[in-house]
C-alpha positions in Angstrom: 2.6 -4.0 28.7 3.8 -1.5 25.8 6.8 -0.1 27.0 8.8 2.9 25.4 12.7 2.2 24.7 15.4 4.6 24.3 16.0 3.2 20.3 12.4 4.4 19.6 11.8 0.6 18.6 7.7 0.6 19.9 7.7 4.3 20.4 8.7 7.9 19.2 12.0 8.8 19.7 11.6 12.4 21.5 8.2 12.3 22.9 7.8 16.2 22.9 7.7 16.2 19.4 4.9 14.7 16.6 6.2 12.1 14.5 5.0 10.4 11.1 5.3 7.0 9.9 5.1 6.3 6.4 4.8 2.7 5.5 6.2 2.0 1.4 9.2 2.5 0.1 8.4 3.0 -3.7 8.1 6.5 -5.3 5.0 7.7 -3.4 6.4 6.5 0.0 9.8 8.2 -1.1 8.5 11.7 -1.6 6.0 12.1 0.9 9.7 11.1 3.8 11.5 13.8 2.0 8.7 16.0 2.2 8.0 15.4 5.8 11.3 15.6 6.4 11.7 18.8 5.2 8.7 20.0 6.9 10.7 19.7 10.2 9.2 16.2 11.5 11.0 13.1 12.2 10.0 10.1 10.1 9.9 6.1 10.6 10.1 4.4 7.0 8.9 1.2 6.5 9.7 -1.1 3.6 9.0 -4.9 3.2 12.5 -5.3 0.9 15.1 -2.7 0.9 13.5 0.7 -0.9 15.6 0.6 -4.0 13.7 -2.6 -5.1 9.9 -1.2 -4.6 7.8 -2.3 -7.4 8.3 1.6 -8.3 11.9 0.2 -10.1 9.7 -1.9 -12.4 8.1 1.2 -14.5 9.7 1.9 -17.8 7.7 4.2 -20.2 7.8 7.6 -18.5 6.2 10.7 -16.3 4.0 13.2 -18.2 4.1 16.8 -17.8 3.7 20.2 -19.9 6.9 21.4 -20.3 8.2 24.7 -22.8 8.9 21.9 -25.7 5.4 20.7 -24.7 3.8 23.6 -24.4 4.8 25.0 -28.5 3.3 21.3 -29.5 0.3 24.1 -28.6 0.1 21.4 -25.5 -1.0 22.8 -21.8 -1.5 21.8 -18.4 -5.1 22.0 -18.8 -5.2 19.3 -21.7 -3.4 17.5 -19.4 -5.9 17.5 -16.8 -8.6 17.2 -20.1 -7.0 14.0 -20.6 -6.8 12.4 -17.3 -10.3 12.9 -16.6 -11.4 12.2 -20.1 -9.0 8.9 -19.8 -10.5 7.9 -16.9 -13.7 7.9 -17.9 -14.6 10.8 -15.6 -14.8 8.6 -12.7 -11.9 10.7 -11.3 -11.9 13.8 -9.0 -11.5 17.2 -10.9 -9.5 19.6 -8.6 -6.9 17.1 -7.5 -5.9 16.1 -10.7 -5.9 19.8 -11.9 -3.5 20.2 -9.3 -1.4 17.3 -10.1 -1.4 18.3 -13.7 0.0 22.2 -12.7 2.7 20.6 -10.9 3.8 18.3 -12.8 6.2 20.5 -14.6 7.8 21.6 -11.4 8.2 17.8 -10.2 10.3 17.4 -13.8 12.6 20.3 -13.3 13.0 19.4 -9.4 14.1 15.5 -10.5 16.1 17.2 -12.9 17.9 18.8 -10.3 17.9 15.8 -8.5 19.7 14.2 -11.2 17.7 11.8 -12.8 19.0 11.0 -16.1 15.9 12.0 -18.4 16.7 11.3 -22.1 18.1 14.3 -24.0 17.2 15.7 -27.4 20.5 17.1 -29.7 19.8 20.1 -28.6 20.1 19.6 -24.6 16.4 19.8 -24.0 14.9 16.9 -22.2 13.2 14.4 -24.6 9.5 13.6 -25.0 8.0 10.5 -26.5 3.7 10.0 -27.2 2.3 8.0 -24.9 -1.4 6.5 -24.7 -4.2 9.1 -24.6 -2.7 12.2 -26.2 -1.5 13.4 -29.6 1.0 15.1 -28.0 4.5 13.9 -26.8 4.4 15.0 -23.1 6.3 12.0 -21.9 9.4 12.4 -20.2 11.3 9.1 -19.7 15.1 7.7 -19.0 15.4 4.9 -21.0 12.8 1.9 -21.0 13.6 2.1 -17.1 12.5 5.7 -16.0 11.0 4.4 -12.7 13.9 2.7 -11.6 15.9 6.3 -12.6 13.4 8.2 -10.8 13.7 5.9 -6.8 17.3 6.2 -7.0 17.3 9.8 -7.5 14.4 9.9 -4.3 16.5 7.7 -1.9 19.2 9.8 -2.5 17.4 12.2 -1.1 16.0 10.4 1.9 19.2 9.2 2.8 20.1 12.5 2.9 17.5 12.7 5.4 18.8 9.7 6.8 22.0 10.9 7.6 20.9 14.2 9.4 18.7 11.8 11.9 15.2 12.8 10.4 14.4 9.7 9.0 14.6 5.9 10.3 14.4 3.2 7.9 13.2 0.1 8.9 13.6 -2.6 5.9 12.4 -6.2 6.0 9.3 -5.2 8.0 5.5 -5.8 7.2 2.8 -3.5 8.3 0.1 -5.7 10.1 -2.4 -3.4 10.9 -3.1 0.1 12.4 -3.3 1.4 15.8 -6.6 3.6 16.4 -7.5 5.5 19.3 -10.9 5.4 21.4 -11.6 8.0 19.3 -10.8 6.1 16.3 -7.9 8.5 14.6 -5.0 6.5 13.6 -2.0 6.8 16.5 0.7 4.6 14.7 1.1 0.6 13.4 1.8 -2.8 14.4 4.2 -4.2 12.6 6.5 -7.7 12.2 10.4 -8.1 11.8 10.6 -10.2 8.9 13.3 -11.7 10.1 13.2 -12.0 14.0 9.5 -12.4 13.3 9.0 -10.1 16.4 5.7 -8.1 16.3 6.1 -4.6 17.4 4.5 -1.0 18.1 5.0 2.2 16.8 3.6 5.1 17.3 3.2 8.2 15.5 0.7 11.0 15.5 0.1 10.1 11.5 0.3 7.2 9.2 1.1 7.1 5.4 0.4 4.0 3.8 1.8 3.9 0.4 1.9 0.2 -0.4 0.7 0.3 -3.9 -1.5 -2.3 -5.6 -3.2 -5.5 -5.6 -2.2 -7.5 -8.4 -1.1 -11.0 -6.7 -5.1 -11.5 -6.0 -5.1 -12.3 -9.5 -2.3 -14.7 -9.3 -0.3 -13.6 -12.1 0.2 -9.6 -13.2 3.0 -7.5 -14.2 3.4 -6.4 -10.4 6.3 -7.6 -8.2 5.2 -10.8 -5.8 4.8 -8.5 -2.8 2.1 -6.3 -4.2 -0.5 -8.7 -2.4 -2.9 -5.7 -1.1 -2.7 -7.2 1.8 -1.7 -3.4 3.5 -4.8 -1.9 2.2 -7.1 -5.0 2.7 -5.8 -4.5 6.7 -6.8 -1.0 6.6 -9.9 -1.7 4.9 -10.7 -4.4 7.7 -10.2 -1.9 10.4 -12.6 0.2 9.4 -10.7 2.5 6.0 -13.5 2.6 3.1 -12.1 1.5 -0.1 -12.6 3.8 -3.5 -14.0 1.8 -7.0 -11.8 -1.4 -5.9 -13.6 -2.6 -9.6 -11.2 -0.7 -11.4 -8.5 -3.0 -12.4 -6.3 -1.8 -15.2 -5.3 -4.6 -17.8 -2.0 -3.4 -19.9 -2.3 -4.8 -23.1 0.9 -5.8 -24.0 3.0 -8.2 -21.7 4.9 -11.4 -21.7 3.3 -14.6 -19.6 5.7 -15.9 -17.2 6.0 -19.1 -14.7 5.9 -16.8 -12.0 4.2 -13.5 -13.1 3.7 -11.7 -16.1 6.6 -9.3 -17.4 5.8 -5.9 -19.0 6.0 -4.6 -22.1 6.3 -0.8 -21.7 4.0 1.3 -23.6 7.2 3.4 -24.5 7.5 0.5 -27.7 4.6 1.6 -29.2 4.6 5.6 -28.0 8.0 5.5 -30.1 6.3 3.9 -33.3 5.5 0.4 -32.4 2.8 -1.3 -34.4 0.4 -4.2 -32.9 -0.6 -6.3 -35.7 -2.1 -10.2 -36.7 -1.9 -11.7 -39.8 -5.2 -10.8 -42.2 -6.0 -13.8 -42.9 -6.9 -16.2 -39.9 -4.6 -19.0 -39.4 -1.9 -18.1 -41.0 1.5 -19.7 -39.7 3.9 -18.1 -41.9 6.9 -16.3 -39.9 6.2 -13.3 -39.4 9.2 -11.8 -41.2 7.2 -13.7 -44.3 4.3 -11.9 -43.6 4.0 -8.7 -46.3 3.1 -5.5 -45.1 -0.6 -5.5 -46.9 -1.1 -9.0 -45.7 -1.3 -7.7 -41.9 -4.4 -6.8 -40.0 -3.0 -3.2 -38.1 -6.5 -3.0 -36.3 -5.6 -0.9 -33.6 -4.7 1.7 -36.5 -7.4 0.9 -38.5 -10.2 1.4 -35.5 -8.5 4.2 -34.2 -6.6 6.1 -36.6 -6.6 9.2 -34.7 -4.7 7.2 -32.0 -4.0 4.4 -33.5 -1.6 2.2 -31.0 -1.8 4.7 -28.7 -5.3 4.4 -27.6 -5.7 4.2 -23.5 -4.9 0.7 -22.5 -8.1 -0.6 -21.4 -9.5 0.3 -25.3 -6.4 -1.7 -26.6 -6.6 -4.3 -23.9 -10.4 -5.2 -25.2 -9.6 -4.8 -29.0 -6.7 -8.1 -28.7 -8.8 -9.6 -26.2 -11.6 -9.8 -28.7 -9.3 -10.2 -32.2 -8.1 -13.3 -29.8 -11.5 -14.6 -29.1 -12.5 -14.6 -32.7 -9.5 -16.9 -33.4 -7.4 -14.0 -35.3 -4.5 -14.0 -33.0 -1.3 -15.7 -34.2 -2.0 -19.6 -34.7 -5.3 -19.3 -33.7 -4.4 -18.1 -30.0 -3.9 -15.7 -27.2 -1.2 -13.9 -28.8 -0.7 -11.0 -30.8 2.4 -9.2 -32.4 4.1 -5.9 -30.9 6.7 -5.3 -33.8 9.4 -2.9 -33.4 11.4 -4.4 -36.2 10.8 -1.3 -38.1 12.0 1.6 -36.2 15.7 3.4 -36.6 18.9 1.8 -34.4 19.0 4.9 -32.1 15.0 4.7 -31.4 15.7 1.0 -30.4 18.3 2.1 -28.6 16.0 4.2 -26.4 14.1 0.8 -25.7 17.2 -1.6 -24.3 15.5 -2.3 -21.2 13.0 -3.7 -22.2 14.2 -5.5 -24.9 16.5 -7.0 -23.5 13.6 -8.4 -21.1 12.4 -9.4 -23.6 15.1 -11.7 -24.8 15.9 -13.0 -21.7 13.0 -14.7 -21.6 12.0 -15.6 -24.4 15.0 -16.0 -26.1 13.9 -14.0 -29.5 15.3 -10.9 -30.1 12.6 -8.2 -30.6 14.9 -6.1 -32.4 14.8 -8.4 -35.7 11.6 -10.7 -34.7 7.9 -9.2 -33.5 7.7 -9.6 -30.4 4.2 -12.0 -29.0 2.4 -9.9 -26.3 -1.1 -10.7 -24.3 -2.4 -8.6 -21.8 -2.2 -8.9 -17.9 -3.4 -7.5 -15.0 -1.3 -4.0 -14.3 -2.6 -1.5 -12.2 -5.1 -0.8 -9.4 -7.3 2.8 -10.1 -9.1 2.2 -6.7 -8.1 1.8 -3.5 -8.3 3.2 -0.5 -10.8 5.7 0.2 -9.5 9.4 0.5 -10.7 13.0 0.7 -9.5 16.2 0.2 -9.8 20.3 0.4 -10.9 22.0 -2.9 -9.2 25.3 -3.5 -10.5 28.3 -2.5 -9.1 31.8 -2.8 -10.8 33.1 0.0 -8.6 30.2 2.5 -5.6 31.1 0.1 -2.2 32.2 2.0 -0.1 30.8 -0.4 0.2 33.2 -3.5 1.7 36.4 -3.5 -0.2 39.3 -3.2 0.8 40.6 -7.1 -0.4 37.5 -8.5 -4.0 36.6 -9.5 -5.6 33.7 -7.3 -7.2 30.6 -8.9 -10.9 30.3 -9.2 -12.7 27.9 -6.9 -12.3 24.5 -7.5 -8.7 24.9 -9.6 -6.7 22.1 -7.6 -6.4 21.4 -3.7 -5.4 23.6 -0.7 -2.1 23.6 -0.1 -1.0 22.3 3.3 -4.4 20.9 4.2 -4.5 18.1 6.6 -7.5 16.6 4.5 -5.5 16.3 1.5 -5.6 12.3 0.6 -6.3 11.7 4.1 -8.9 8.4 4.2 -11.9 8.7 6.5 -10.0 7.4 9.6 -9.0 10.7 11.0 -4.4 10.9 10.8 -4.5 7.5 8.3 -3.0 8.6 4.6 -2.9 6.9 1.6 -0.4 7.9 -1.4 0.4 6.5 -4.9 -1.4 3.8 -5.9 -3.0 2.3 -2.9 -4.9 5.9 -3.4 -8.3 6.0 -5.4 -8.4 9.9 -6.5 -6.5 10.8 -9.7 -7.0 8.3 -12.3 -11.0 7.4 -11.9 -11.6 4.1 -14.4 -8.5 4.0 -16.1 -5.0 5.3 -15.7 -3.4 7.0 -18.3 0.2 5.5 -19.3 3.0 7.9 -17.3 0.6 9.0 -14.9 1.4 6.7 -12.4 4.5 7.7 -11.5 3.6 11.4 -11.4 1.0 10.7 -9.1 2.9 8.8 -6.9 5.5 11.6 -6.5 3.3 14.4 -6.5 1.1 12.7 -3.6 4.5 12.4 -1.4 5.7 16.2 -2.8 2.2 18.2 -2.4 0.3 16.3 0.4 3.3 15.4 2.4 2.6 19.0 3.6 -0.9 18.3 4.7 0.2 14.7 7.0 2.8 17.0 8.8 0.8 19.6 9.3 -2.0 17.4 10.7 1.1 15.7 12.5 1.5 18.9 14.3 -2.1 20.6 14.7 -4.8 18.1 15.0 -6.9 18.4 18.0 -6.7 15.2 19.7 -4.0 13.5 22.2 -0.6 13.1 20.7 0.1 9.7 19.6 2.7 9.5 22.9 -0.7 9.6 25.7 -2.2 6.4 24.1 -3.9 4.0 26.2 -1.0 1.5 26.4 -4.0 -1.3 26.7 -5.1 -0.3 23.1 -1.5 -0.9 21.9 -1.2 -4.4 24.0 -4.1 -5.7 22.5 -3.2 -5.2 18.8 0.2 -6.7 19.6 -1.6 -9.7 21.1 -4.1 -10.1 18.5 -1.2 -10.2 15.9 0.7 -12.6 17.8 -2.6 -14.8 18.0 -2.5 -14.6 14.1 1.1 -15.8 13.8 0.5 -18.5 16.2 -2.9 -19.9 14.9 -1.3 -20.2 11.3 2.5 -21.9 12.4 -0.2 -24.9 14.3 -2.9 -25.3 12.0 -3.0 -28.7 10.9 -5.4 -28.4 8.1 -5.9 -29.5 4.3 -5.3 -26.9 2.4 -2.0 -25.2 0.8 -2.2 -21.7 1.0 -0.2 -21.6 -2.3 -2.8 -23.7 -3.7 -5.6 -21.4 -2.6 -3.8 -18.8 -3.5 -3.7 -19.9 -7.6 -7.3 -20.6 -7.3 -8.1 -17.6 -6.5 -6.1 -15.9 -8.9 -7.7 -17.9 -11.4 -11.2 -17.0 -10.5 -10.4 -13.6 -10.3 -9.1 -13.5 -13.9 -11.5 -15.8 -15.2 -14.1 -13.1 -13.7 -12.9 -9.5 -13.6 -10.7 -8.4 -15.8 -11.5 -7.6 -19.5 -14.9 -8.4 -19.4 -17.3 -9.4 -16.6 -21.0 -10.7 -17.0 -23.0 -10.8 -13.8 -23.6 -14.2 -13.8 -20.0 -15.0 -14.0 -19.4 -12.6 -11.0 -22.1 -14.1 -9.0 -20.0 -17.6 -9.6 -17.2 -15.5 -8.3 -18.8 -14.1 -4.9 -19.6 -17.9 -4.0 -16.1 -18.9 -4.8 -14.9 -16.7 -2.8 -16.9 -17.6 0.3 -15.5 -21.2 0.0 -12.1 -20.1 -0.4 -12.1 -18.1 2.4 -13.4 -21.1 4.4 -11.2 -23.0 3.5 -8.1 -20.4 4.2 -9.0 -20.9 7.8 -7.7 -24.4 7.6 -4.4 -24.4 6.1 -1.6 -26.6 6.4 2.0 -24.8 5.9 5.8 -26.5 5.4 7.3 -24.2 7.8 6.3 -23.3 11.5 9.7 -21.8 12.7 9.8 -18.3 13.9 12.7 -16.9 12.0 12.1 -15.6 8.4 8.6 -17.4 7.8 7.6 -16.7 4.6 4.9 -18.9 5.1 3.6 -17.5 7.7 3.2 -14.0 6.0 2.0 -15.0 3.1 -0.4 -17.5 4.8 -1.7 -14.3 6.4 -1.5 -12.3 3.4 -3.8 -15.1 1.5 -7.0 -14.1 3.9 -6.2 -10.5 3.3 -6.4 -11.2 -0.4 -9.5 -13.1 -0.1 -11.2 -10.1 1.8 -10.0 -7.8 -0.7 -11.1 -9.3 -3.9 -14.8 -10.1 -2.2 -14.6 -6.3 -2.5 -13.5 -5.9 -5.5 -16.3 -8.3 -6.7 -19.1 -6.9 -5.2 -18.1 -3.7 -6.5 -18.2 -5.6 -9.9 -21.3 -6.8 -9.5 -22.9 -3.4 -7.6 -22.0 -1.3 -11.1 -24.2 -2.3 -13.9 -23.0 -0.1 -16.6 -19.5 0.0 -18.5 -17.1 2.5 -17.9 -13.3 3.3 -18.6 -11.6 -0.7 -17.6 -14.9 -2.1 -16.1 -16.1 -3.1 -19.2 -19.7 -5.4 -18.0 -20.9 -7.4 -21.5 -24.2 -7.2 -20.3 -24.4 -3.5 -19.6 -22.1 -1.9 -22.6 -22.9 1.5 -22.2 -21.5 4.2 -19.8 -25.0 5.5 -18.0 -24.0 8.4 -15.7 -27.1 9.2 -14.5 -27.1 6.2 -12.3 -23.3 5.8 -12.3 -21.2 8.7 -12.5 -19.9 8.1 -8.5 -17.7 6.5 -6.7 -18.1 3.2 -5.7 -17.4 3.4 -1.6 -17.1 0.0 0.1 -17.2 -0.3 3.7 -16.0 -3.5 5.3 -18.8 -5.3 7.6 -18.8 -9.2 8.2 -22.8 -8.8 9.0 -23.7 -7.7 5.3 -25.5 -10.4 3.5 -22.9 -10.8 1.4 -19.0 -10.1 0.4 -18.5 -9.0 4.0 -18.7 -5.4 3.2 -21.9 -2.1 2.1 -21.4 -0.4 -1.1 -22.8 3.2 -2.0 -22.1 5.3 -4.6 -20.8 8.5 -3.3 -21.8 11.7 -6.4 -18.6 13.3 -8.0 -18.7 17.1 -8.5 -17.8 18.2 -11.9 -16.7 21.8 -11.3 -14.0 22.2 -14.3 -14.9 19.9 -17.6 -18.1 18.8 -18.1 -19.1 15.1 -18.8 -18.8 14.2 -22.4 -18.5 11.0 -25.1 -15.1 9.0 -24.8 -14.5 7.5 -27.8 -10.5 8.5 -29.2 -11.7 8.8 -33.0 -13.3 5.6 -33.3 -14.6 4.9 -36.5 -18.1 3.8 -37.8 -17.9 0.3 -39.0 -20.4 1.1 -41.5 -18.9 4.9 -43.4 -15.4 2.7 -43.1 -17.4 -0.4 -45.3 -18.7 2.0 -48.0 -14.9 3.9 -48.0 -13.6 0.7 -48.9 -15.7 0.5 -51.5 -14.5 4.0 -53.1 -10.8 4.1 -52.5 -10.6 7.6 -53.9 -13.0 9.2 -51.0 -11.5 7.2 -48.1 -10.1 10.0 -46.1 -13.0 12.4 -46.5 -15.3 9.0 -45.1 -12.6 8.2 -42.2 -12.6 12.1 -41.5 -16.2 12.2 -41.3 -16.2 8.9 -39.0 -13.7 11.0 -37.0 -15.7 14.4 -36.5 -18.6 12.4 -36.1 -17.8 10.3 -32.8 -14.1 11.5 -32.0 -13.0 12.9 -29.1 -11.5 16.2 -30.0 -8.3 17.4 -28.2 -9.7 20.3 -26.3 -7.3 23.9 -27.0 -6.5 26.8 -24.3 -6.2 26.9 -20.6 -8.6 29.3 -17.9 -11.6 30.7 -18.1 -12.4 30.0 -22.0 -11.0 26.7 -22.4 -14.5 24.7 -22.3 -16.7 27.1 -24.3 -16.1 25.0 -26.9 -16.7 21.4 -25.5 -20.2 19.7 -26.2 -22.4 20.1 -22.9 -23.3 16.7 -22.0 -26.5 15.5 -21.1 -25.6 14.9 -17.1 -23.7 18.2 -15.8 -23.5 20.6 -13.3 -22.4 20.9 -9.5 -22.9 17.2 -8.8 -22.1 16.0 -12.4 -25.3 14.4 -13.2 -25.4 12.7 -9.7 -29.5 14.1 -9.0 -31.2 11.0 -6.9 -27.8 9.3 -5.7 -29.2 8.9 -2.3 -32.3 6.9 -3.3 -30.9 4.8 -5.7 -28.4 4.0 -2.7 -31.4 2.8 -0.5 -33.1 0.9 -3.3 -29.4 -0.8 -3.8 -29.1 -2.0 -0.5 -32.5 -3.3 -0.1 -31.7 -4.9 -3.2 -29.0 -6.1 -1.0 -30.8 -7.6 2.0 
């Protein structure tokens, strides 16, 4: 039986007190220990590889925010918020990424503070570089290697912690799944030693999972080897509903690898970077050799609003499709990122990545273009999570001199809803979270949200630590917690003496083929359907695996064997959430349903995990999204009319008044001013109002899952 020891190993340490566990160790899983910390509770960290080498060190371009340099551009917080939403495809919930926008200069000056080393301009004040999805620079960065700047200035922080006896860190340990009351509100984890392989209890009166994304179910991506989703898929299976899992972002500009696919930060092309093929098709000339009005700049000449620095799944799909036509360099899946051009000190800015760059590839990008593809980058859904709209009336926050919000600006600060999944006490932070960046992330929103999850609604998981109504974590039913521990040590010991057919690393690269093959830039629905019967065999055939190592002391194997069904169940999500949403929005882009039709659409995909459904194990609705602050409108960053840019070619002299008129005609116009007059100038869209165009959500719900059965 569950037994508490005096090391707190399988239980809290002072079982008076509430205590959180917070399972990641990257930026999200950082900030929401310090925050917890600070909040007076005790916190047990836990980290699969020690914290400084989360997949949060691979980001390089930057964190937005408005700052005063920002702000005389004639830039705002609001815009900032207007371009979030508007970059993802207004799939995205309104009043939390308000709020994440308002913050996000106070997150800058507190890292400052912190002492992360942001870039400086001559004049002291912290740089800014453009990034995808604005005209304005808003980007704060260090380097080409900001997100490795910004988790060592965090864990200096929670060490801090650390050392005052507030936080425990447990490194080299894998979550397995979570521990759920009678009542079903999450009372802690089961978790392995990855070394010992021992499977252990803790307990805590909330949970945290910030495990970030998904990418190995697709084999190769630019995410480190651990982000498997096999956290989230474990969550999902006990009973947490996953978010749009269908929205998969695609970075357009990365190196192929052996063993995974290596980023090439947006930062090249937000500090002038041009992506180019030669004009005419087939040419094999260096490209040094190639003159300037001999190159195809389509990205510019689509786009010239924008330009390069279109949101990535709009640049993703304009090389996939230049590629497809047999325009990319030699005829294939390559295309050039040059950065040949730009001054010393710019390049400079860039060394991180360019050295990357030449390491492995062995060109150097500062004389030679470099040759970029996309890959698979980012996960916008994920788990499933809610939240408390502002409201003035609940407000005990601002001072009594200073005017209150209207309803709706941002979340309630402190509440225990805040990003809390519908398993009462189970949170989910950074990207492993579906709310802020709808169908596709803005570049250097990541990171921000990652942080201000941990910084704003750490507040709400210790406050929930502390007030909720049921039984503190410390009067569980020890039988609950012995049957978890068993089931997990049934796992490990069914895997270590199978003696079947199959090599899980085998499986494993079919499936990431399949899932590539079927959902990334483009997906048809017969080539999903092809995918949701692969699927089905694969996971068969996972449950008779042969593996080279059955010891019991650091068995990769054996988690990664485990990890491979997890993937499986995942990506039969992910699928049928492919399948379930026949229009084209933000990075689901379906070939056979191009347009974005939010009368039937504009929700969020919520999959719920059930091995009875007639297919992909799991129930999809679409849940309606309120659109309280912006209205619905056209997303098309400038994008010209093939035709008017024809006939301007035809009359050099009136080019820029055609391209203008292209522009006003179907661009997306940076919206000006902040509060209450800063949409009376946006076009009312056709769908709007309280539920955003969401009328008749609950019966096109029923005739989808009759469509179902």
């Amino acid at each position: 039986m569950f037994q508490a020891t005096p090391s707190g190993i399988g239980s809290t340490k002072d079982r008076s007190h509430p205590r959180v566990i917070v399972v990641g160790g990257g930026l999200a899983g950082l900030a929401a220990t310090v925050r917890v910390a600070e909040a007076g509770l005790p916190v047990d960290l836990f980290s699969m590889i020690p914290v400084k080498r989360s997949h949060s060190v691979c980001a390089q371009g930057g964190i937005n925010a408005c700052n005063k340099v920002a702000s005389q551009q004639g830039y705002s917080e609001w815009q900032h918020m207007d371009e979030t939403l508007i970059g993802g495809d207004f799939l995205n919930h309104q009043p939390p990424v308000y709020e994440m926008a308002h913050w996000a200069p106070k997150i800058i000056n507190l890292l400052d503070r912190c002492g992360v080393p942001f870039n400086r301009t001559a004049e002291g004040e912290r740089d800014l570089r453009l990034f995808g999805g604005s005209l304005f620079k808003r980007t704060h960065f260090a380097g080409a290697s900001t997100g490795q700047q910004l988790l060592y200035g965090l864990d200096e922080q929670t060490r801090r912690w650390e050392a005052e006896g507030k936080v425990t860190k447990h490194e080299f340990w894998e979550f397995l799944w979570p521990i759920l009351d009678a009542d079903g509100a999450c009372k802690g984890i089961v978790a392995q030693d990855m070394r010992s392989m021992q499977i252990k209890p803790f307990l805590a009166d909330a949970v945290v999972m910030a495990t970030g994304g998904c990418g190995l179910v697709y084999g190769k991506s630019t995410m480190s080897v651990i982000c498997t989703g096999g956290a989230a898929s474990r969550c999902y299976q006990a009973g947490v509903d996953l978010g749009n899992p269908e929205m998969i972002q695609v970075h357009p500009t990365a190196i192929p690898g052996e063993d995974k696919c290596r980023l090439m930060s947006e930062s090249a092309r937000g500090e002038g970077g041009r992506v180019w093929v030669p004009a005419k098709k087939g040419d094999d000339r260096h490209p040094l050799e190639i003159p300037e009005e001999e190159r195809n700049y389509f990205l510019e000449e689509k786009y010239p609003g924008y330009g390069n620095l279109v949101p990535r799944d709009i640049a993703t799909r304009e090389i996939f499709w230049i590629c497809e036509k047999g325009e990319g360099i030699g005829g294939g899946n390559q295309v050039y990122l040059d950065i040949t051009h730009l001054p010393v000190a710019t390049k400079n800015k860039l060394a991180a990545i360019l050295e990357i760059y030449e390491k492995f590839t062995g060109d150097d990008p500062r004389e030679v273009p470099m040759k970029i593809f996309p890959a698979v980058h980012y996960s916008m859904g994920g788990l499933y999570t809610t939240y408390e709209a502002y409201d003035p009336e609940r407000d005990k926050i601002t001072p009594a001199h200073q005017p209150k919000r209207k309803p709706n600006e941002g979340m309630l600060y402190g509440d225990p809803k805040n990003m809390m999944t519908n398993v009462p006490g189970l949170y989910a932070f950074g990207e492993v979270n579906y709310a802020y960046h709808g169908a596709t992330r803005l570049g250097a929103n990541a990171l921000l949200s990652c942080i201000f999850d941990g910084l704003f609604c750490g507040l709400s998981v210790a406050n929930h630590a502390r007030e909720h109504g049921g039984a503190p974590a410390t009067e569980l039913d020890p039988e609950i917690v012995d049957d978890l521990v068993a089931k997990e040590e049934a796992k490990v010991e069914r895997i270590t003496s199978m003696t079947g057919e199959n090599n899980p690393y085998e499986l494993h690269a079919e499936l990431g083929r399949e899932m590539t093959m079927a959902a990334t830039v483009v997906k048809t629905e017969q080539r999903l359907l092809e995918a949701r019967e692969k699927l089905k065999s694969l996971g068969e055939r996972a449950q008779s695996l042969k593996i080279s190592d059955t010891g019991l002391y650091t068995n990769q194997n054996v988690s990664f064997s485990r990890a491979l069904s997890d993937m499986i169940v995942y990506s039969q999500a992910l699928i049928e959430g492919s399948i379930a949403r026949k229009e084209s929005r933000g990075s689901h882009y379906r070939d056979d349903y191009p347009e974005r039709l939010d009368e039937d659409f504009h929700g969020t995909t919520r999959v719920r995990y059930d091995p009875a459904a007639p297919e992909g194990n799991c129930r999809i609705e679409f849940e309606p999204i309120p659109s309280p602050l912006v209205p619905l409108r056209a997303r098309s960053y400038g994008k010209t009319d093939p035709a008017k840019v024809e006939k301007a070619k035809e009359e050099p002299g009136e080019q820029k008044a055609e391209l203008t008129e292209a522009i006003a005609s179907t661009g997306y116009d940076q919206q000006p001013g902040v509060g209450e007059d800063s949409t009376k100038e946006m076009p009312l869209p056709k769908y709007s109002g309280d539920t955003g165009g969401n009328e008749g959500f609950e019966e096109r719900n029923k005739a989808h899952a009759s469509d179902k059965a």
